[in-house]
Steps between C-alpha positions, in 0.01 A plus 500: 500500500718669258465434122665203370828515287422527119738356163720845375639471175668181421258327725727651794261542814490851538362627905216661508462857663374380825759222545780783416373727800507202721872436408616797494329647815404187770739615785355839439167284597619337745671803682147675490312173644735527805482895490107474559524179742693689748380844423259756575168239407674170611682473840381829661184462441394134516757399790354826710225250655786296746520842669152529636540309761756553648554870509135537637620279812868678565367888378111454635393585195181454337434291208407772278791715597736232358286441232573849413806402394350446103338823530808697565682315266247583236504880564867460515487360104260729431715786631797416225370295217464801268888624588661209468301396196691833344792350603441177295416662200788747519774265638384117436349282758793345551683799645192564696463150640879440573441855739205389626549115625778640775289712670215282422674240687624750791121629546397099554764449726439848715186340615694240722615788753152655600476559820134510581359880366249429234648760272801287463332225296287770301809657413648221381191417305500789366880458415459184349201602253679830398783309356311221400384608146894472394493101595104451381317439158528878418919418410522175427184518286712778269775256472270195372317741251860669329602106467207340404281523189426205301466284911429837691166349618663143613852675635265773716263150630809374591683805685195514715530153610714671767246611659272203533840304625514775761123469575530158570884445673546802676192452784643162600823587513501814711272336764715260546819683524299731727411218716840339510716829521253827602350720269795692512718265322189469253503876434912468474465177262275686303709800410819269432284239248341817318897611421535176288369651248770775439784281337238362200380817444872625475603281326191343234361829427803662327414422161312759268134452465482302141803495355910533516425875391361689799156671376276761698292493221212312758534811717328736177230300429168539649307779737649713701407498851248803400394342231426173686286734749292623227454182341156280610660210468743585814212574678363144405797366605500675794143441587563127427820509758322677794170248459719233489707595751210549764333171478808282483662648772209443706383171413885417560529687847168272563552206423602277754225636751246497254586061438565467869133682562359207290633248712836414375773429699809764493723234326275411272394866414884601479543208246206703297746787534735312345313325241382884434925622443569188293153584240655861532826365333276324259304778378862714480631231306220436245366815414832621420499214260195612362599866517755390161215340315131710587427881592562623839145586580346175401698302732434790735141473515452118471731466794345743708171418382544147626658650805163663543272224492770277732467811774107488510533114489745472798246750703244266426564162468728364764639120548775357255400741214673783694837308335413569188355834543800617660740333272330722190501809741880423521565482158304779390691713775846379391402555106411831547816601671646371155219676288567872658882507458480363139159789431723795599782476253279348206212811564710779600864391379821549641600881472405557840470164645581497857329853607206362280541181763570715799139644458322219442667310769373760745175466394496106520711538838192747617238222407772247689484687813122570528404144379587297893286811664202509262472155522526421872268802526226290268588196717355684838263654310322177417655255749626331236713445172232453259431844397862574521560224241195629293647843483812395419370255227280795360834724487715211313209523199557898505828453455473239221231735330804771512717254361289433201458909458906489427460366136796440250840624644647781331794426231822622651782364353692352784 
C-alpha cells in the first residue's frame, strides 16, 4: 500500500510521495485499468473462446482453423508494435490510444459480417492485433511509468488488474450472449464495449505527466532504442519475455484438457480456470506492492521459482493439491506481467520507451504464439500432460535464473 502520511512542520501531516501520485493521478489509473480490460490483452483475446463453436458448425471449419484466430492476431501485433511504439514516444500514448480504440473497436466489430471464407476471420485477426499494441500494455504501461515514481510498482500491479478482470469476465459473458443472441451479436457487442474506453481516456489522461508544468524531460532519459539493442540486459529482458511467454501460453491454452484428462468434470475444471484468473489478479496486485518496497529481480525469481516447482508438482501429483498448485502458477503468471512492465522503464529508462516495448513485445508475443503448439505437440508426443508440465516447470526456473542475472536497476532519474 502506499506510505503512510507523516507530521510536516508544525506537526501538520504532510502526504507522502506515493499518496501524492495516487491523488493527483487515480482516474489516470483507472482510465488505463479499463483501457487494458477491453483492449488488445483483455476482451479480444480472452472472450475469443465463445467463438469456437459456433463458427466451426455454420463455416465447417476446423477447430484449429478458428483457433488460428490468436495466431493471426499475434503476427498482426507483431507486424506494428515497433511503429506505433514511435508513435508513443514521439506523440504521447494518449494521442496514440485515442486513434487507436476507434478502429480498434471497428476491427472487433468487422468480424460479425463474415460470410464463410476463412480469410475473412484471419484478416480480421490480423486487423485486430495490428492495432492492438495502441490499446495494450505497450501504451498504457508509458502512461503509468511518466505518472508514477514513489507507487510506480503498486499503480503498474494495479493497471494490470484489467487484464485478469478480462481473463475472468469476458469468457462467461460472450458465451452467453453468443448463446442467447448468435455469435454475431457477440462479435458486434464486442466492438461497441471495447469503445467505452475512449471517453476516460479523453478525458482523465489530459493532465501532464507529474506536474501542472508539462515536462518531456522523461522522454531524454535512458537508452536509445540502439542503445537498448546493444545493451545485455535487453537481451535478458528479452530472453526472460520469450521463455516466459512460451510456457505460459501453453500451460494456459492446456489447461482445461489437461484437468479434464485427470478426471475432472468440465465445470469443475472451468472453476480451476477461474480460480487460475482470480490468483492471476492476485499475483498483479501483490507484486506490484512489492515492486515499491524490494528489487525487481528478486520478486522475479522467487515468483517464478515457485511457479517452477508448482508446474512439476501439478504434472505429478494430482487430487486436491492441483488447487494449490495452480493457484501459485496463477499468481506467479499474473506477477510477472507486473514485473516486465515495471523492468523496462527502471533498466532501460524512458527515452525510447515504447519502441524499446514494441520489440520486446514481439519477442514475448513470438514465445505467446509458439507456446499452445509446442505444448500440444509434447502432449501427443507422450500421450499425456506430464512432460508437458515438466518442460514447462523446467522453463519457469530458466526464466527466474534470468531474472536473478538482472541485478540492481540502473539510476535514471525519473
Amino acid at each position: 500500500m502506499p506510505d503512510a502520511e507523516s507530521s510536516g512542520a508544525g506537526g501538520a501531516p504532510v502526504a507522502s510521495p506515493s499518496i501524492l501520485e495516487f491523488r493527483s493521478h487515480s482516474k489516470a489509473l483507472l482510465a488505463t485499468v479499463v483501457g487494458l480490460c477491453l483492449g488488445l490483452p483483455g476482451l479480444s483475446n480472452y472472450g475469443f473462446s465463445a467463438f469456437i463453436a459456433p463458427l466451426t458448425r455454420d463455416f465447417g471449419w476446423s477447430i484449429s482453423e478458428v483457433s488460428a484466430w490468436v495466431f493471426f492476431l499475434m503476427a498482426g501485433s507483431c507486424a506494428t508494435s515497433v511503429f506505433l511504439g514511435s508513435l508513443v514516444d514521439r506523440f504521447g500514448a494518449r494521442a496514440v490510444i485515442l486513434y487507436s480504440i476507434p478502429i480498434f473497436s471497428c476491427a472487433l466489430g468487422s468480424a460479425a459480417f463474415m460470410t464463410g471464407n476463412i480469410w475473412e476471420l484471419r484478416g480480421a485477426a490480423f486487423l485486430v492485433g495490428a492495432i492492438g499494441p495502441g490499446t495494450s500494455l505497450l501504451a498504457y504501461s508509458q502512461v503509468i511509468n511518466e505518472r508514477f515514481a514513489a507507487a510506480r510498482g503498486t499503480a503498474l500491479g494495479l493497471m494490470t488488474t484489467g487484464i485478469g478482470v478480462s481473463s475472468m469476465v469476458a469468457p462467461p459473458l460472450t458465451q452467453r450472449i453468443t448463446d442467447a443472441y448468435g455469435w454475431r451479436a457477440a462479435f458486434m457487442f464486442m466492438g461497441a464495449v471495447s469503445f467505452i474506453a475512449f471517453p476516460l481516456v479523453y478525458f482523465w489522461l489530459r493532465s501532464p505527466a507529474n506536474s501542472k508544468a508539462p515536462s518531456k524531460e522523461p522522454h531524454r532519459i535512458g537508452f536509445t532504442r540502439l542503445e537498448a539493442l546493444r545493451a545485455p540486459i535487453f537481451w535478458i529482458v528479452g530472453a526472460t519475455a520469450f521463455i516466459v511467454g512460451l510456457y505460459s501460453a501453453g500451460v494456459i491454452f492446456n489447461l482445461l484438457p489437461f484437468l479434464t484428462e485427470t478426471g475432472l468434470t468440465r465445470r469443475i475444471a472451468a472453476s480451476y480456470l477461474g480460480m487460475f484468473g482470480l490468483f492471476m489478479v492476485l499475483g498483479k496486485l501483490g507484486c506490484g506492492l512489492m515492486l515499491d518496497k524490494f528489487p525487481a529481480f528478486l520478486i522475479g525469481a522467487v515468483i517464478l521459482a515457485a511457479q517452477s516447482a508448482a508446474l512439476i508438482f501439478l504434472g505429478q501429483y494430482l487430487g486436491s493439491y492441483a488447487v494449490i498448485a495452480i493457484a501459485v502458477v496463477g499468481f506467479g503468471t499474473g506477477g510477472q506481467i507486473a514485473c516486465s512492465s515495471y523492468c523496462i522503464a527502471r533498466y532501460l529508462g524512458m527515452r525510447s520507451y515504447g519502441q524499446v516495448y514494441g520489440i520486446l513485445s514481439i519477442v514475448g508475443s513470438a514465445g505467446v504464439g509458439l507456446g499452445p503448439y509446442f505444448f500440444s505437440s509434447l502432449r501427443e508426443l507422450a500421450m499425456d500432460y506430464r512432460l508437458s508440465l515438466s518442460v514447462a516447470g523446467g522453463l519457469a526456473l530458466l526464466a527466474a535464473a534470468l531474472y536473478g542475472a538482472l541485478g540492481r536497476y540502473r539510476m535514471w532519474q525519473l
